[in-house]
Every structure is written in structure tokens, then in C-alpha cells.
N, C-alpha and C positions, 0 to 999 in steps of 0.2 A: 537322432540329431535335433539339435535346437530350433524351436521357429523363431521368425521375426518375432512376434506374437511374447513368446518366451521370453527371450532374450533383449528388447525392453522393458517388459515388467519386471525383470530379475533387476535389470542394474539398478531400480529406484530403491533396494530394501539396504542402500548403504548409509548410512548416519551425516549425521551434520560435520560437513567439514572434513569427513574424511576424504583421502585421497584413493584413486581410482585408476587400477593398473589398465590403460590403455587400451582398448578392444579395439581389432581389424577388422571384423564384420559384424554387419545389426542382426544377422540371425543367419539366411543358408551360407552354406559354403561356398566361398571365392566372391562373395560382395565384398563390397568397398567399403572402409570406415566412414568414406563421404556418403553413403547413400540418404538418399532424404526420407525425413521424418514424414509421416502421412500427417497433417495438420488440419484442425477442426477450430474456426473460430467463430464464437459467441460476440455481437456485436462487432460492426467491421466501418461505423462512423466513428466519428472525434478519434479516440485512442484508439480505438480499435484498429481506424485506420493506418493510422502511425505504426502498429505493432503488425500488422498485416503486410505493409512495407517492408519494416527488420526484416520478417521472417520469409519474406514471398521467396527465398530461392527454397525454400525445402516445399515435399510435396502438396500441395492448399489443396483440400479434396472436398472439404464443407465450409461450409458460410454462411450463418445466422443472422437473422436481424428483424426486426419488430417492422424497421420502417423500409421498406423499398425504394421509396425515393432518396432516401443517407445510403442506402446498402450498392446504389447504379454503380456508381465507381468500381468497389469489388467485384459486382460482378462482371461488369465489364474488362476487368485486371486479368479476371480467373474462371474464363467461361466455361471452364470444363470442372469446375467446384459443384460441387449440387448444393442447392440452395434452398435455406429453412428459413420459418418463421418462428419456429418452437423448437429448440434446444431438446427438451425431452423425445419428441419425435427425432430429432436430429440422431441424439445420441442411440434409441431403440432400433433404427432404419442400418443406420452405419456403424456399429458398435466395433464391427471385425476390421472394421477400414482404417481405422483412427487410432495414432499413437498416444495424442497429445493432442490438448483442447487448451485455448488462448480464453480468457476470458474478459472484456471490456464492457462490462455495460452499467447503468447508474450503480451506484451503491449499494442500494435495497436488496440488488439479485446478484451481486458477487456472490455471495454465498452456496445459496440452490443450484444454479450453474456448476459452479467448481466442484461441489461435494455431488451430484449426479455424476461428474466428471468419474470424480475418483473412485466413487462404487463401483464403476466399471474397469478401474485398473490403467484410467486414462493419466498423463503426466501433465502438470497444471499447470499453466501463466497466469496469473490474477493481478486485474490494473488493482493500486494502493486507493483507498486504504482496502484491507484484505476483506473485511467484515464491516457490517453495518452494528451490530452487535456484540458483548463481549460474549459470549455463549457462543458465539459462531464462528469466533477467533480460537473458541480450545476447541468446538468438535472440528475445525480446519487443521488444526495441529494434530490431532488424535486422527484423525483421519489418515492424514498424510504416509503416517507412521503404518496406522491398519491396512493401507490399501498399499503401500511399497510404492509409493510415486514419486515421481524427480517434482520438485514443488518450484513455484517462483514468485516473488511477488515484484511487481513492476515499481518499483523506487529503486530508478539505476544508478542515483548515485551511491549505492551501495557496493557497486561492483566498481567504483574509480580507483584512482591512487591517492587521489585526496582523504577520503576518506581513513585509507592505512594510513596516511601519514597523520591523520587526527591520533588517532590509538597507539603509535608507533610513540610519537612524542608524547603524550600524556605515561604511559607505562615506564617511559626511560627517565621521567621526571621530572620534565623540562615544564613542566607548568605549577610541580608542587601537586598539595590537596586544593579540588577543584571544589567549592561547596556552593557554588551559583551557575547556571545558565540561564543566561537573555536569549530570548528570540523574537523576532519579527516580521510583518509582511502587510503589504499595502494594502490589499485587497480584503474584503470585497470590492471590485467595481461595478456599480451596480448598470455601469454604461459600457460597459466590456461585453465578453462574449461568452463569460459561464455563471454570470451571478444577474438575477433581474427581478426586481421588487415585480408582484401579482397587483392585478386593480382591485383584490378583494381576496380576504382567506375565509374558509378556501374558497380558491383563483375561481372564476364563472364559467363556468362551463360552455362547451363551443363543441359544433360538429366535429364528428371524427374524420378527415382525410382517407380515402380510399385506400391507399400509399400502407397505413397505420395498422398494427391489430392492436388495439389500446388494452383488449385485454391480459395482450403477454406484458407489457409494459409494465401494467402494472403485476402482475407475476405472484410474489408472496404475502406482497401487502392484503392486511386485513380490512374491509371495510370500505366505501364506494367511492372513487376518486374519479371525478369526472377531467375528460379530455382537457386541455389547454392550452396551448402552445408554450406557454411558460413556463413547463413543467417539462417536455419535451421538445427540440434535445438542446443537450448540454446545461440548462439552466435550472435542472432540478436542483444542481446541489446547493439552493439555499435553503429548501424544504426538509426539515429535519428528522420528516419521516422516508426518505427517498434519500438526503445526501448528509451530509458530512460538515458543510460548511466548509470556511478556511483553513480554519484548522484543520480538519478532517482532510481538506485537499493536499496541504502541502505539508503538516506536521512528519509524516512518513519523508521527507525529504529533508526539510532543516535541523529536526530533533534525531537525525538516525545517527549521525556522527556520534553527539555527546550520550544516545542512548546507549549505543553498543562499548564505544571507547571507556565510559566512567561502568558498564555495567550496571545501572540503574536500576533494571525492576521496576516492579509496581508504585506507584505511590502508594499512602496513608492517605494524606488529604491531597484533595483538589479545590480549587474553590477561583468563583469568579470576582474576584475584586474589582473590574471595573464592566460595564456591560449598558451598550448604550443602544436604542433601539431594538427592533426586532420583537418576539415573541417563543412560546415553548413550540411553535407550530417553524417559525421561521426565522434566518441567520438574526444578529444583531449587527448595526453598521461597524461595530467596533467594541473592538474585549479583550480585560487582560487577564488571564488565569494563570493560577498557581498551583505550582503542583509542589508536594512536600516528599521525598526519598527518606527513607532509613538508611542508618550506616550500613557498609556490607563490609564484612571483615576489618580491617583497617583503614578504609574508605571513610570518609567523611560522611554526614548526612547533606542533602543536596537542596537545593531549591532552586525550580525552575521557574521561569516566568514566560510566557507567549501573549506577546502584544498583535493583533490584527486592526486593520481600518485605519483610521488616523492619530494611533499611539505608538509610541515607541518610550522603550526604555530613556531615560535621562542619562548624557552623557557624561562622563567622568573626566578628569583631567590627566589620569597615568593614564588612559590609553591615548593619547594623543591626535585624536581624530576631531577636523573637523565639525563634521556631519555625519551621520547614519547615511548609508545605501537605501534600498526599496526594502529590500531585504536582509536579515543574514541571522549571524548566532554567534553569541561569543560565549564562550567555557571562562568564566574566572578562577584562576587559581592565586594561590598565594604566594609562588615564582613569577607567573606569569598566566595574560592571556590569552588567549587563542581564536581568533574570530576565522569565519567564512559567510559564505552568500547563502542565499535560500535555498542552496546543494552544498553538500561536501566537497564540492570538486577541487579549491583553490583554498587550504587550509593556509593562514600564516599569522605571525606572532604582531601582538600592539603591547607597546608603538612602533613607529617604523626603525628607529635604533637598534632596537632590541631585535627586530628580526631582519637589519641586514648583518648585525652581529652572528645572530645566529642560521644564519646561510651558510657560512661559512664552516661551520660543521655540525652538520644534519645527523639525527642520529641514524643505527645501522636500519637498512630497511630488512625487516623480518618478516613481514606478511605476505603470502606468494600476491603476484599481482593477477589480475584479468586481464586480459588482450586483449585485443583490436577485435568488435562485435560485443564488448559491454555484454549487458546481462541477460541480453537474448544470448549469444553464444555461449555465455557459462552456463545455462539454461538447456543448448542446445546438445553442448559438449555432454555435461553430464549423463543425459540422456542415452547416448550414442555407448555412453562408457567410457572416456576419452578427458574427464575432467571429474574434478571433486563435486559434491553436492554444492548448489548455488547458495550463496553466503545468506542471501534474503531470502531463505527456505523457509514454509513454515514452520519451525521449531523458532527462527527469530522472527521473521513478520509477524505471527500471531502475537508475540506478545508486544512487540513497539506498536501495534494497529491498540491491543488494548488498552495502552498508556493513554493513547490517542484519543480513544472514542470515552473514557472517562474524564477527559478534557472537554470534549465534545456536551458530554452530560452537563458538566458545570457551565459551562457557555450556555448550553439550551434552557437552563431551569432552574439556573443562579445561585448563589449561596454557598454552601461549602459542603462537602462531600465526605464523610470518611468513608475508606475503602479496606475490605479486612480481602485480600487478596485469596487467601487460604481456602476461603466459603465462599467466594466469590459473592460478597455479598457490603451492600451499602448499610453500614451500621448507624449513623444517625439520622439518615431519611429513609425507613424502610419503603416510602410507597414508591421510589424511584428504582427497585430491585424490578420490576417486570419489566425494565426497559432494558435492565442487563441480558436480557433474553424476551423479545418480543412475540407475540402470536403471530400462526403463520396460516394461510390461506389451504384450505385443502385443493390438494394437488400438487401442492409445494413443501411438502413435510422431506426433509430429508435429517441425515446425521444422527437420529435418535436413539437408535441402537451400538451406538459405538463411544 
């Protein structure tokens, strides 16, 4: 007879996108298709906490976190969780306990997290972007695969309807060949709650808090990063050795529509055409990067642009818009446009003519939908056996995160980029290839054999 044990790691060995004949029990005989998942989460402040919410009705049996004073809530949620500071001990202690590991925490250690996960046979949530690196986006892909896991990367508007209806209408024609996408976003704010200028780089160093273990924090990074509140939590990510920036924050959101819908791929070039403040250490207040596509079959070639801070695309007069939102993205084609927000969730056509016109016959919907519980429950479903792989599995997160974070490059260190996808490698600025795979701290080596 099958164990639980079994019969979660079997259902992960199904491929992207296939569909998945329904199972009644998670392993003995006469359990229930609802029984809960035993859940292990990595980081349970900021998103963590959010994702610790989704998920709090299946089993929470561990709960990770650097800081004790962000972690009180959880553990006050789930006082019968056992509770870590170190993920690796986490994972060595309860290895037999754990179906499935969440992971939320800065950028930097997305990676080593998830991929310890998976050596174990564990099924992944990974907050976006997936990787800090592009090397750590394909052994997260090659992994997923080697280790038979149900994958997820947390950019939910992947699992809406909006989003099918981005790809739904694009494929039936209604926009024509698209060979431009605009995108945008306000932020940085550097008066908000996840972006904050340091009094000095690197920021001054300051006691470490009781509460802290500063040295999980900093985890795989190379080299001596001292304590500072700036840096922890939530406002790493302007630090470009630790987060992502804007891009890197919300790209995996506004770009996923026209990434997946137009079939994109890799850029050739990238390059930052406008880039104002900031440093190779830390965000710029504002930048616009370009990114250049290759045709793909009869597809056009494409050009993107992503404006952050206080730019935005110049407005045209066939889309009939006023003003810009905070946010969004528009697909140009040469039928038509197609805009939405800084999520896929609310696709529709400019100008407003032309899309209460075409309201009126929408074309056929073909992409199965997700239900009510969004992308934790397609996450969760699949798991169980009871739903298809999750759309935002890593065979497609890893590559929209790498789109991403070669964006990410041009932002941090300006100029232009060729990119020879195939070698993975930067053919006109070779000294920028060891950032495509960064050194890692001993103790934190994972991935390398696969």
C-alpha cells in the first residue's frame, strides 16, 4: 500500500500543464481528498505572513524566521508549529513531517531555501521574483523536474481570468501583430514601507537586536554585511545585493500577461536608456529599460519598455486616455491595444469605443479557469492530485524571473546588455557574467549537482 509519503511525491512527476485525474486519498486507505497538507513555512513576516493566512487551514507544523519579534504573530496563530531559526536545521529535524515548504523571505535566499526544500522531495511556494540570479532560476527549473515537486511561484495574478483573457484575445487576433509593450509603476517610494534610502553605503552598522540572528539573514551572501535596520525588514529590496528593486518587485506581475500571451522568451538586448540616481550597490529613483525580443515563428519581433519612479511612457492619441494610472501595461498591436494595471486581473481594449464595441462579442473562452482560492489552491489542488500543475510552475516562473532580473542588470549597471540566451552568457560586457551566477557563502551551496 501506498504511504502519504509516496503518494505526494508521485503526483509532482506530472509535467506543465497537464491535467490530473482526481485522487480520493493523500495516501492510506479511506482518508479524505480534503485531508491537510502538513506545511513548513520559511519566513512568516511581510508575505510570508499573507501566505501563512491563505494557507493556515491545512496542517502548519513548522515556522521559520530569523526574527522573533516579526515571527510573534505566527507563532501565536499556530502554537503547536515548532519553531526555527534555521531552515536547514528546520528541514534535517522534520524532514518526515513536511509535505510542502512556503517560502517568503528577501530575495537573496529564495533560492537556498526552496532548493534544500526540493532535495528533500518537499513541494515548493516561492514568493516572486523566483531567484536573485539567472543560474538559480535554471537550477530551480532543473530541480523541480529532478526532485518530482508540485512548484509555485507566488505572482497570483497568474492564476486570474484576466490574465486568460489577455492570451485568449491576443491568439484569436483581436489585437493583430503586437511589436511593442509599455509598462509602468510609481515606485520606488522611498517614504513608503519597502523601499528606504541608507544614511551611508554600505548603511552604518548598529547593534544587533536580541529578537535577530543576523547571521541567518544574511544566509548565502558573500562577504561582511553588517546589522541595520535599513536592510531589515522589508526594505532590503533596494539593495541590489539582497533585492530586486522595482522591477524585480513587481515585473513578475505587470510583464506576466504580455510575457506568457506574446510567448516572449529571452531578450537579445536589454539596456537602460534612462536611469536616474542610485548606484551598482543600490535602486535608482527612476529608470527606463529596454528590452529587445526576437521574432518567434511568425510572431513579430518585440520591444518592451518598463518605466519606474517618476516616468512614464508619453501618451498617444488612438488610445484615447486621458492620463496614465499609478500603474499598468499596454500590448500595442496593429488592430488594436490592449492595456491593464500593475496585475493582469482587469484586461480591456483602448479606446473606450473600441472596447464597449467589443464587449459585445468576446471571444470563446478556452483556457480552463482557477477557482475561488487563486494560486495557493491550484498550488494546493495539485498537490493533493485533484488539479493540473500550477500555471506559474517553475518551467514558466523561471524563465519570466530571468527576463526579469536581466532587466534588473541593466538597471543596476546601465548601458546595454547583449544577452546570447543559449550560453547563458553576456556577450558584450563579459565582466557582468559572474553576476549571472553569483558566489555563495559556505554552508549555502546547494543546486550544483543537478
Amino acid at each position: 500500500m501506498k504511504t502519504r509519503r509516496h503518494f505526494l511525491t508521485s503526483t509532482a512527476a506530472l509535467t506543465a500543464g497537464a491535467w490530473v485525474a482526481p485522487r480520493f486519498a493523500i495516501g492510506q486507505s479511506g482518508r479524505s481528498a480534503n485531508e491537510k497538507i502538513q506545511l513548513a513555512f520559511v519566513g512568516v513576516g511581510g508575505r510570508g505572513w499573507d501566505n501563512l493566512n491563505a494557507l493556515g487551514g491545512e496542517d502548519i507544523v513548522a515556522l521559520c524566521d530569523i526574527d522573533d519579534q516579526r515571527a510573534a504573530g505566527a507563532f501565536e496563530r499556530f502554537p503547536k508549529a515548532k519553531r526555527f531559526r534555521d531552515y536547514r536545521e528546520m528541514l534535517d529535524k522534520m524532514g518526515k513531517e513536511i509535505d510542502a515548504v512556503v517560502v517568503s523571505t528577501p530575495d537573496h535566499s529564495h533560492f537556498p531555501a526552496t532548493m534544500a526544500a526540493m532535495e528533500l522531495g518537499k513541494h515548493v511556494f516561492t514568493e516572486k521574483p523566483l531567484a536573485h540570479n539567472v543560474w538559480q532560476c535554471r537550477a530551480l527549473k532543473r530541480g523541480a523536474k529532478h526532485y518530482g515537486v508540485i512548484s509555485q511561484m507566488g505572482n497570483q495574478g497568474h492564476a486570474t481570468e484576466g490574465i486568460r483573457f489577455v492570451r485568449e484575445w491576443y491568439e484569436a487576433g483581436v489585437l493583430g501583430q503586437v511589436t511593442e509593450v509599455l509598462a509602468w509603476f510609481t515606485g520606488p517610494d522611498f517614504n513608503g514601507p519597502y523601499f528606504r534610502k541608507p544614511d551611508a553605503m554600505p548603511p552604518t552598522a548598529q547593534p544587533v537586536p536580541d529578537t535577530i540572528d543576523w547571521d541567518l539573514w544574511v544566509g548565502p551572501h558573500v562577504g561582511k554585511v553588517d546589522y541595520n535596520p535599513v536592510l531589515h525588514p522589508l526594505t532590503w529590496r533596494g539593495f541590489f545585493e539582497f533585492g530586486c528593486a522595482e522591477l524585480g518587485d513587481w515585473a513578475c506581475h505587470t510583464l506576466d500577461a504580455p510575457f506568457w500571451a506574446l510567448n516572449l522568451g529571452m531578450p537579445t538586448v536589454v539596456e537602460a536608456e534612462k536611469r536616474e540616481g542610485g548606484s551598482t550597490l543600490f535602486t535608482p529613483d527612476s529608470s527606463q529599460i529596454r528590452f529587445e525580443f526576437p521574432a518567434r515563428g511568425d510572431a513579430p519581433p518585440v520591444t518592451l519598455r518598463w518605466h519606474d519612479g517618476n516616468l512614464r511612457p508619453d501618451l498617444r492619441p488612438e488610445w484615447g486616455l486621458k492620463e496614465l494610472a499609478s500603474d499598468g501595461m499596454i500590448m500595442v498591436g496593429d488592430q488594436a491595444s490592449l492595456m491593464t494595471g500593475g496585475r493582469p486581473d482587469s484586461p480591456r481594449l483602448i479606446p473606450q469605443d473600441l472596447w464597449n464595441e467589443f464587449r459585445k462579442d468576446i471571444p470563446e473562452r478556452k483556457i480552463p479557469r482557477v477557482g475561488k482560492g487563486g494560486h495557493y489552491k491550484e498550488w494546493t489542488d495539485a498537490i493533493r492530485g485533484d488539479g493540473p500543475m500550477p500555471g506559474s510552475n517553475f518551467d514558466y516562473a523561471a524563465e519570466l524571473t530571468e527576463m526579469t532580473l536581466l532587466g534588473v542588470m541593466a538597471m543596476r549597471f546601465g548601458g546595454r546588455i547583449e544577452y546570447d540566451a543559449s550560453s547563458m552568457k553576456i556577450t558584450n560586457r563579459p565582466e557582468l557574467n559572474e553576476y549571472l551566477k553569483e558566489p555563495v557563502r559556505d554552508g549555502w551551496v546547494y543546486g550544483e549537482k543537478i
